[in-house]
C-alpha positions in Angstrom: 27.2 -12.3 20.6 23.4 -12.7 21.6 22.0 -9.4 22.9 20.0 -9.2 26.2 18.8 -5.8 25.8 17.9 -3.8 22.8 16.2 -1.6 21.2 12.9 -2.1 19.3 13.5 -0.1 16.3 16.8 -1.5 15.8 15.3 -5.1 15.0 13.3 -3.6 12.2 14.7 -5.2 9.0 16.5 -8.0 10.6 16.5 -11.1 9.2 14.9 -13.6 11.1 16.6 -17.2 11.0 15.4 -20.7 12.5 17.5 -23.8 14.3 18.9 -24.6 11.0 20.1 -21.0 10.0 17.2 -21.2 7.3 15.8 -17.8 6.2 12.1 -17.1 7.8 11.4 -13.6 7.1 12.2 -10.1 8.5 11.0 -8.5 12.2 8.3 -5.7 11.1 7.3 -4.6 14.8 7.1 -6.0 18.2 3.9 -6.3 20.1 4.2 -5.5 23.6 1.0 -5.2 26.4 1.0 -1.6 28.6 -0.1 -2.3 31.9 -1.2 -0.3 34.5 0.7 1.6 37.2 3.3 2.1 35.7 4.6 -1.2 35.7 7.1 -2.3 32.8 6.0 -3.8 29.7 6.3 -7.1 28.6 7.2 -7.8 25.0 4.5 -10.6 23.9 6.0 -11.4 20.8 7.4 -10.0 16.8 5.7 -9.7 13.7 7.8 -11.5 11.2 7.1 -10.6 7.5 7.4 -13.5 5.0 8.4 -13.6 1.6 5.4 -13.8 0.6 4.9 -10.4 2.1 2.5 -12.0 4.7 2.6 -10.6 8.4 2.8 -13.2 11.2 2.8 -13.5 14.7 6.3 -15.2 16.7 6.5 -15.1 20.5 9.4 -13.8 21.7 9.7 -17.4 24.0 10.6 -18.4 20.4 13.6 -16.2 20.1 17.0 -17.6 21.2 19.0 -14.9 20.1 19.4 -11.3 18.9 22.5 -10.1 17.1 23.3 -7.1 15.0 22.5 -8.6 12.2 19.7 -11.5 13.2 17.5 -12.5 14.8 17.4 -16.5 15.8 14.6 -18.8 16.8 14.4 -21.9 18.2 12.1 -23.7 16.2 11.7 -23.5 12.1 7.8 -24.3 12.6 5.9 -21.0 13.0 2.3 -20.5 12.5 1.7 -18.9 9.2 -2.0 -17.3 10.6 -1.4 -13.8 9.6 -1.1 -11.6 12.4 -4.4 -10.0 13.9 -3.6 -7.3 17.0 -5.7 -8.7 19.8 -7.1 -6.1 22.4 -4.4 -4.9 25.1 -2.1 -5.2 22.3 0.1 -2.3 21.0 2.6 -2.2 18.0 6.0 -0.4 19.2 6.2 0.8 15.8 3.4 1.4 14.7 1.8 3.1 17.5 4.3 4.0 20.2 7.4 5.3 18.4 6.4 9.3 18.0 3.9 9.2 20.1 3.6 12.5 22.6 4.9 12.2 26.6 6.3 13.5 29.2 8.8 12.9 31.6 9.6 13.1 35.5 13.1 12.0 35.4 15.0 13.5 38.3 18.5 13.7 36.7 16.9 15.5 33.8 14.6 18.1 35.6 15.0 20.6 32.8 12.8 18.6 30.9 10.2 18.3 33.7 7.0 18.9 32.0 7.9 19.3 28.6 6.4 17.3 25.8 8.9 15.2 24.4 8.7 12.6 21.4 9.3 9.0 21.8 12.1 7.4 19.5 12.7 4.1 20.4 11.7 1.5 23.4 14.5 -0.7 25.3 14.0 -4.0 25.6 15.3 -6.1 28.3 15.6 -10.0 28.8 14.5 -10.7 32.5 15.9 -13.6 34.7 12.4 -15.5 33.7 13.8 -14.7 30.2 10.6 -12.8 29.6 11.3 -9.5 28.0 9.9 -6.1 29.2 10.2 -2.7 28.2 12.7 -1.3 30.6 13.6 2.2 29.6 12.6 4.8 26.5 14.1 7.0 24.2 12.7 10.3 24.1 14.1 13.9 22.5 12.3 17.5 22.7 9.4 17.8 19.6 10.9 18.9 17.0 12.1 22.4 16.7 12.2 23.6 13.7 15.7 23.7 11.5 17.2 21.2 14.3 16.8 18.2 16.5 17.3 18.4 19.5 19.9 15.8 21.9 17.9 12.0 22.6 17.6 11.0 25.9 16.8 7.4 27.5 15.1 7.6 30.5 13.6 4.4 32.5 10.0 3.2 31.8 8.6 4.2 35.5 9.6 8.2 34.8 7.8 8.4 31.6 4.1 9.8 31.9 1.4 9.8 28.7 2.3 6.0 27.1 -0.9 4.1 28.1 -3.6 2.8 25.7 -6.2 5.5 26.2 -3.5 8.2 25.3 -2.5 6.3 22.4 -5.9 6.7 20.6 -5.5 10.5 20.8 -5.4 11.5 17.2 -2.4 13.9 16.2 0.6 11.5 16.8 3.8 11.7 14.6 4.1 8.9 11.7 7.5 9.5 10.9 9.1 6.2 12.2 5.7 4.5 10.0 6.8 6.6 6.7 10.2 5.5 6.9 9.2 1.6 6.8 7.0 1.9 4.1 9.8 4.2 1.8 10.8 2.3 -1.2 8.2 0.0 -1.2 5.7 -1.0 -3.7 1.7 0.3 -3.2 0.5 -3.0 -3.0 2.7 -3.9 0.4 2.1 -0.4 1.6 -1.6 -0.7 1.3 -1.1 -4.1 3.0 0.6 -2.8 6.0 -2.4 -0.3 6.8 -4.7 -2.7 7.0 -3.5 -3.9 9.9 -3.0 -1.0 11.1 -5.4 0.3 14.2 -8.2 2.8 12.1 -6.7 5.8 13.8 -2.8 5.3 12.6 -3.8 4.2 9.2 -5.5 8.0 9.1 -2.5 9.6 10.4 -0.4 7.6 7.8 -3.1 8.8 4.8 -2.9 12.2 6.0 1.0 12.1 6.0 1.3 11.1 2.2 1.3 13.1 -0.7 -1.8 13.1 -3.1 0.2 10.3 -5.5 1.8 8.3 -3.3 -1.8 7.9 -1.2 -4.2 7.7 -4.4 -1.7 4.8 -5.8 -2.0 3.4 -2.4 -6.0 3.7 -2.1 -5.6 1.8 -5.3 -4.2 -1.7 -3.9 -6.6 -1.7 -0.6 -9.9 -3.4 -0.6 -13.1 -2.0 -1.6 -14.8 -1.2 1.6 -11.7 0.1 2.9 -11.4 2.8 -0.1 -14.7 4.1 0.7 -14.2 4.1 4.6 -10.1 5.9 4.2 -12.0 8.7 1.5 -14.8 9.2 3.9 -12.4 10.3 6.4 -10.7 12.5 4.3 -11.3 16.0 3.9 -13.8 16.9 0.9 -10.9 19.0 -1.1 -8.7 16.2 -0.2 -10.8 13.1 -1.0 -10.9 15.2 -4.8 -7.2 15.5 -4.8 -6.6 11.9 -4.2 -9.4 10.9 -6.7 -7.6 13.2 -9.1 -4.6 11.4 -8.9 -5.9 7.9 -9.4 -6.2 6.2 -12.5 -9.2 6.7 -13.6 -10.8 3.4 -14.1 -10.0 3.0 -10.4 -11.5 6.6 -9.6 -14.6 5.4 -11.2 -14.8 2.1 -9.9 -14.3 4.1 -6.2 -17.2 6.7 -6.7 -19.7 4.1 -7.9 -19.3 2.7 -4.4 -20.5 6.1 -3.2 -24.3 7.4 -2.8 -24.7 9.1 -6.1 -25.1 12.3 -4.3 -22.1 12.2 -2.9 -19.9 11.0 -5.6 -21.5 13.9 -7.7 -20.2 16.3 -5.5 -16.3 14.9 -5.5 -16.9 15.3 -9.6 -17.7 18.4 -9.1 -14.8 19.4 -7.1 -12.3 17.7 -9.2 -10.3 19.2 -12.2 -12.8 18.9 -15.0 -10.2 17.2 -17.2 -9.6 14.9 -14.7 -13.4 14.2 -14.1 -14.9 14.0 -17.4 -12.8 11.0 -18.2 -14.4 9.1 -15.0 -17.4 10.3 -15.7 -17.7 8.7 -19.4 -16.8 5.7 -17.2 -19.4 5.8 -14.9 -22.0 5.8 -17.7 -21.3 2.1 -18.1 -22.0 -0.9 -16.1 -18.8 -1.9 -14.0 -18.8 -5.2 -15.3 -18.9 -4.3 -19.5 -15.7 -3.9 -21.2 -16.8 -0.3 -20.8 -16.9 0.1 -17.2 -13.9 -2.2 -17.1 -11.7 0.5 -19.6 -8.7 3.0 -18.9 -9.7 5.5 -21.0 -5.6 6.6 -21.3 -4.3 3.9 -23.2 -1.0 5.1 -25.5 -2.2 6.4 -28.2 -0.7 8.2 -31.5 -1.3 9.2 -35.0 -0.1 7.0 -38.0 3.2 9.7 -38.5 4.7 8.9 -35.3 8.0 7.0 -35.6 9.0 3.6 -33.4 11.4 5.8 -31.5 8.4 8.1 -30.0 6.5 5.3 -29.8 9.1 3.2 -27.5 9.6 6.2 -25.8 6.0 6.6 -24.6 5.8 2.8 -23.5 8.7 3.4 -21.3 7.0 5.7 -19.0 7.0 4.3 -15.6 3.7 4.7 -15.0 2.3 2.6 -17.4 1.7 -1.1 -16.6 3.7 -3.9 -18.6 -0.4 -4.8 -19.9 -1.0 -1.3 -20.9 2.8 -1.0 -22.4 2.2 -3.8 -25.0 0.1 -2.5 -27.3 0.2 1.0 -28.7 -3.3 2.4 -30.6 -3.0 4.5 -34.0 -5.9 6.6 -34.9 -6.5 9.7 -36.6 -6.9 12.9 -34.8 -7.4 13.9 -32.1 -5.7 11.4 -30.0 -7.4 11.9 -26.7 -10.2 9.7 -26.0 -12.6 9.2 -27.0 -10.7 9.6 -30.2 -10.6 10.0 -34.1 -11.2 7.1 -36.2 -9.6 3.9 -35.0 -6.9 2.6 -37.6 -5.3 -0.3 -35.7 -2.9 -1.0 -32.9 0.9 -1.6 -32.9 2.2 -4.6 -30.8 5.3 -3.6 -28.6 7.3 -6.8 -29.8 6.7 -5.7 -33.5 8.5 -2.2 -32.4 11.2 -4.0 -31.3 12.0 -5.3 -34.1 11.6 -2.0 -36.7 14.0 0.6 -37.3 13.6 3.7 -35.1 12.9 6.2 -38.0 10.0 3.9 -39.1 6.3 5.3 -38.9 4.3 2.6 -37.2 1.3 3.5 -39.3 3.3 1.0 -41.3 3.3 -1.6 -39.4 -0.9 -1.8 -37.7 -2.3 -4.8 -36.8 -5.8 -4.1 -38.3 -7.1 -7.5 -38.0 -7.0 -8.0 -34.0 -11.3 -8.0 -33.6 -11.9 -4.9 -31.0 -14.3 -5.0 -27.9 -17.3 -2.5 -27.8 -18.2 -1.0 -24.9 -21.5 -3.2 -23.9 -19.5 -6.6 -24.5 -20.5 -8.4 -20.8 -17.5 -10.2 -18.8 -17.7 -13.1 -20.1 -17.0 -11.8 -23.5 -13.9 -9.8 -22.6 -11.9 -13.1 -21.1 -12.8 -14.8 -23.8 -11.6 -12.3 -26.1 -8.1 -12.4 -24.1 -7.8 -16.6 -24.0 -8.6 -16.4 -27.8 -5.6 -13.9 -29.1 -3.2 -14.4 -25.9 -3.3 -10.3 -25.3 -3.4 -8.9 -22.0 -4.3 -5.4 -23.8 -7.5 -4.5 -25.7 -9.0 -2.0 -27.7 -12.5 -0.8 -26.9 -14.2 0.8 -29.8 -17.8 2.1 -30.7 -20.0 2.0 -32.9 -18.1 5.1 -34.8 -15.2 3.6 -34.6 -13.7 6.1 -31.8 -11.5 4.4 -29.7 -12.8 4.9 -26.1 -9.9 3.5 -24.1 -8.4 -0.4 -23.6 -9.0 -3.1 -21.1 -5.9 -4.9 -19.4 -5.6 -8.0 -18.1 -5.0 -6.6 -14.5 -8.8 -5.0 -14.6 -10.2 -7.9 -15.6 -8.6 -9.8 -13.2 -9.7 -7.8 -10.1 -13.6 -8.5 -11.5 -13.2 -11.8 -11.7 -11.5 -12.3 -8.1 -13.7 -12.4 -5.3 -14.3 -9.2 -3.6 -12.1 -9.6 -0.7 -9.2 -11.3 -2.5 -6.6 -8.2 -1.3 -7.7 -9.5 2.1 -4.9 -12.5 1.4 -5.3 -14.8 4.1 -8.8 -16.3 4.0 -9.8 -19.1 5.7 -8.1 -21.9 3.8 -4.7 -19.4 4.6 -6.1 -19.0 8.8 -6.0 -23.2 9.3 -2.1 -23.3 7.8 -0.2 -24.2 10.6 -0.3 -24.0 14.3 -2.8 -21.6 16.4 -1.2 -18.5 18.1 0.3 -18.6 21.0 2.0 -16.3 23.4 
């Protein structure tokens, strides 16, 4: 049975269906506009995510029914314009749900003047069959070892949710962390770009060191430098610790020198002296393109070790299909280079098997001053998506992957996924 009031948080994760009961996508938020006087809300529209893992915009006009476990809508054409918060816009979500208030309730005067957390909004179809925000959930802050009892209180006895408020910094991202659990980098670091600048701090500050520095990762450019500029110093080092360190050094060469000398500085030196062998070459050599932590071994290592470092989690598939033997040591840059082991080849060996059996010595090696062009030609010609980058000494430095490569040759703003042949798909926005 269609629902005539609920509440927002509840319609996070439902799947949203057209006419036709054909899959659309899934409600991420729901825009509402705060207006003054304490007048109720109206609910303007949701944001739908895609498959694709695009955000869009659906006016709630659109949406014929709400059930437990849907949401309907009367039409299966949508605009596919991603969704860009227009001013006098807010995100239940993402910027109302544990946000500070207080309440003047009259049947609940013990909580007169206390601050108080929001949980969740209720929405309420209207005779017009607009839909407002009609009442909130709120519970004490957060005592410490227990929560306290939630309490729903109507919209007009709720003091502190306006817009101006909102942009205090401080607010609560629990309800924000929760959303984004799970999910891969990439759509995380997606979803803060649309947040306001002020939640996407909050969200930053909230994260450990590894999730936000494998976050940083997958966000534009720009973006990278403006989140780490925000950042305390000690913590901006932190999270450049924890990146790869391609990605470290592709993020400080952004930076005035000064000031990406002094987040070396800070940083572990093992950590640092990696990016900062990077940093001596150009960005766009197969140098400056490297990860200087490839897998490697020595020539007495059996298949069994070797599968066993390719299954680490953190490597990419690229990285994971080649494995380098040299003679020690084996950190980079290393001893002398001897050849690299392909990961299908492994497969196919017995486990006790030393792979210093088994190199390819003939695959031709990049050196560090080989220019762009020469590195994608080097991957078309021997269908690889791993390389090894060797000097002059024959030290292996580190590898190239195809995913590096790939982020140089993109334009610069290719995270930024809907562009302007993406902004004229389908119809204009409306409310």
């Amino acid at each position: 049975m269609a629902a005539s009031k609920v509440f927002a948080a509840r319609l996070a994760g439902l799947v949203v269906l057209g006419p036709d009961g054909e899959s659309i996508g899934r409600v991420r938020d729901v825009v509402i506009t705060i207006r003054i006087a304490r007048q109720q809300p109206r609910a303007l529209g949701l944001v739908i995510e895609l498959p694709t893992r695009r955000r869009i915009f659906v006016p709630m006009l659109r949406v014929t029914a709400i059930e437990p476990s849907s949401v309907t809508l009367n039409t299966g054409t949508v605009s596919l314009r991603r969704f860009a918060q227009r001013p006098g816009e807010t995100l239940v979500l993402a910027q109302v749900v544990d946000s500070r208030v207080q309440i003047d309730d009259p049947d609940l005067e013990e909580l007169d003047g206390q601050d108080m957390t929001v949980v969740d909004l209720g929405l309420e179809q209207i005779r017009t069959r607009d839909w407002v925000v009609s009442r909130v959930a709120v519970r004490l802050q957060r005592r410490r070892l227990r929560r306290s009892a939630v309490h729903v209180v109507a919209w007009e006895h709720v003091e502190g949710l306006t817009q101006s408020l909102l942009a205090v910094p401080g607010q609560g991202v629990t309800a924000l962390l929760q959303q984004y659990e799970g999910r891969r980098a990439a759509d995380v670091a997606r979803a803060l770009q649309e947040l306001p600048e002020k939640r996407r701090l909050e969200v930053a500050l909230a994260l450990d060191d590894e999730r936000l520095a494998d976050v940083v990762q997958e966000l534009p450019d720009d973006d990278q430098v403006s989140l780490l500029g925000q950042l305390e110093v000690e913590r901006a080092a932190d999270v450049l610790e924890a990146m790869d360190p391609d990605d470290a050094a592709d993020l400080l060469g952004e930076l005035p020198e000064t000031e990406a000398e002094s987040l070396l500085r800070l940083m572990d030196p093992e950590e640092s002296e990696p990016v900062r062998r990077l940093l001596e070459h150009s960005p766009d050599t197969a140098g400056g393109l490297m990860t200087p932590e490839p897998v490697v071994l020595s020539p007495a290592t059996t298949v069994a070790e070797a599968l066993a470092r390719v299954r680490d989690p953190d490597l990419t598939p690229a990285a994971a299909s080649l494995v380098f033997v040299v003679r020690p040591p084996t950190a980079t840059p290393t001893g002398r280079y001897l050849g690299c082991a392909h990961l299908q080849h492994l497969l196919r060996e017995p486990p006790a098997s030393l792979i210093g059996g088994m190199l390819d010595t003939a695959l031709p090696r990049l050196s560090p001053d080989d220019p762009m062009t020469t590195v994608t030609r080097y991957f078309a010609t021997y269908n690889l998506v791993c390389g090894p980058v060797v000097d002059d000494q024959e030290h292996l430095l580190g590898a190239v992957t195809v995913d590096d490569v790939l982020d140089h040759l993109l334009p610069e703003d290719w995270r930024d996924e809907d562009r302007a042949a993406a902004a004229d798909t389908g119809e204009s926005r409306v409310d």
